[in-house]
N, C-alpha and C positions, 0 to 999 in steps of 0.2 A: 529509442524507446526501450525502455527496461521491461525483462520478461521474466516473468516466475513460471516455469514452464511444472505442471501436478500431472505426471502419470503413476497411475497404478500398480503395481508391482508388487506380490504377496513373497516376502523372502525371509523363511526361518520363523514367522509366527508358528507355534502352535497353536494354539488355539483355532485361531483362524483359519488353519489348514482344516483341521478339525469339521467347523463349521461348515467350509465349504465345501468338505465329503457329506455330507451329512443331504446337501440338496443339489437340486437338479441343474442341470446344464444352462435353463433360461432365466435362473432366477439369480445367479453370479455375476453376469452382465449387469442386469439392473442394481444389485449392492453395490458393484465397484461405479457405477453411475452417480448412486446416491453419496457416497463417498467424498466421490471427486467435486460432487456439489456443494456439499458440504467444507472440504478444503478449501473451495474457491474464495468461499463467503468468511468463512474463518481469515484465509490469509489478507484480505484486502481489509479485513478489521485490525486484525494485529499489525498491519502496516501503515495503517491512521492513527493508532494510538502509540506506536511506538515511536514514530516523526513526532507526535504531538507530546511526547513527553519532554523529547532535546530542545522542538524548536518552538516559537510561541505560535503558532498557527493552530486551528480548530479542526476537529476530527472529519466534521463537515466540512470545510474548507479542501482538506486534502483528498478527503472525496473525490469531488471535483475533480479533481488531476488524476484519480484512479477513477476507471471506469468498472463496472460489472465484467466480470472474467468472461471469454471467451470459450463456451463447452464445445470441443471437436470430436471426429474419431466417434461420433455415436456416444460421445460422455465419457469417454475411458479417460479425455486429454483435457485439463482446463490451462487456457494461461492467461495471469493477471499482464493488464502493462502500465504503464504511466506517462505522464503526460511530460514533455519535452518544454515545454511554453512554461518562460521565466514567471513565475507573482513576481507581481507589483508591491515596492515596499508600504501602501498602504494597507495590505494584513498584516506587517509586521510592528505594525504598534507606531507611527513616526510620529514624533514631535517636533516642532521648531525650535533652535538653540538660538542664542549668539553665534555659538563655535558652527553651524551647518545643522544640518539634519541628523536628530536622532532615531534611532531603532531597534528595533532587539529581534533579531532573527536568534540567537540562540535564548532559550528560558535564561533568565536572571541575568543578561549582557545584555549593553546598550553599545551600538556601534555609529558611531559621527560618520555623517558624510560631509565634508568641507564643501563649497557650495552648493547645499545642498537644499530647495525651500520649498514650500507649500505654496501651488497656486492652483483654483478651481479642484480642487479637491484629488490634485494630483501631488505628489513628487519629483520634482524636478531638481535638475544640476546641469549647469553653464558648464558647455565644454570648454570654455578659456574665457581670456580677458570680458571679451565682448557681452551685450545683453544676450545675442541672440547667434549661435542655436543653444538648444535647449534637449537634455536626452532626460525621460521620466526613468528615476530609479526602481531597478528591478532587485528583487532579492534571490535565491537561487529557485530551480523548480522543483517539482517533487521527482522527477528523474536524476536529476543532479544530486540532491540529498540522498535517495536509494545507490548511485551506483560510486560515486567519489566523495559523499558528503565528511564531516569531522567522524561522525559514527556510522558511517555505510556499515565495517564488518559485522557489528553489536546487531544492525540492523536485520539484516541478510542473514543473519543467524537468526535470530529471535522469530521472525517471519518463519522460513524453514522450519524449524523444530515444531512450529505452534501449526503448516502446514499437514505435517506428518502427523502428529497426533490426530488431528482432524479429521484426515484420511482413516486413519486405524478405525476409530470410534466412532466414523460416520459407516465403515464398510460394516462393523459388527452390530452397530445399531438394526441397520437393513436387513443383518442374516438372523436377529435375535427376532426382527417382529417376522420373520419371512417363515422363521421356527415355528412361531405361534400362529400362523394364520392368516397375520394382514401383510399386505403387502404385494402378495404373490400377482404374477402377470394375465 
């Protein structure tokens, strides 16, 4: 199961430093709360829409294999996971060929599976000569695309950075209304 592990850690903002002289002892716990919440939700969008850009699957779909983050630690700690369990290559688009089973797990490729067919609204392929057995085609899952995929690094970076930002500007969001008034515990 792949982990995006969001903790908090204020290092070398100014600003931020700033902000958070400026108020009290109980009201920094809850920004870097709100923060972390913030990241959480952030990262597991940028992580649907980043798969969804390489591979042909739906933002919604990969959902599904990302759950809602996990807030620990009283909020300080959020971590996303993903789902281990192969899709089925019928989200990836299959067609029936001559040549086997087409698909397209990457955007704009189409990939043949050689005995590959459509029966009851599954995908299947003959493990040898014979009729029977039968294994249903999987395509990879959304753990395998996050941690070994063609674009994991592109990934994994793009995620990160868009986590981090999150963080920043969900912590100062917090201390900017917490400044004015609302917010406060």
């Amino acid at each position: 199961m792949a982990r995006i592990d969001i903790n908090a850690r204020v290092i070398g903002d100014t600003e931020l430093a700033q902000a958070l002289a400026k108020l009290s002892s109980q009201d920094i716990p809850k920004a870097i709360r709100m923060g972390v919440r913030d990241a959480a939700r952030a990262g597991r969008t940028t992580l649907a829409k980043s798969i969804g850009q390489r591979y042909s699957l739906s933002a919604g779909r990969i959902k599904q294999d990302v759950p809602t983050a996990r807030i620990s630690d009283g909020g300080q700690t959020a971590v996303i996971t993903t789902s281990r369990k192969p899709i089925t290559a019928m989200q990836f688009k299959p067609r029936q060929t001559t040549r086997g089973l087409s698909m397209s797990i990457y955007r704009g490729q189409r990939t043949v599976v050689k005995s590959g067919f459509m029966a009851k609204g599954l995908p299947f392929r003959r493990k040898g000569k014979d009729r029977y057995p039968l294994d249903v085609i999987h395509g990879p899952s959304i753990h395998a695309i996050y941690t070994g995929g063609k674009w994991s690094p592109a990934l994994q970076a793009r995620t990160e950075v868009r986590i981090e930002e999150a963080l920043e500007s969900g912590i100062l969001r917090a201390l900017g209304a917490m400044g004015r008034g609302y917010g406060r515990a």
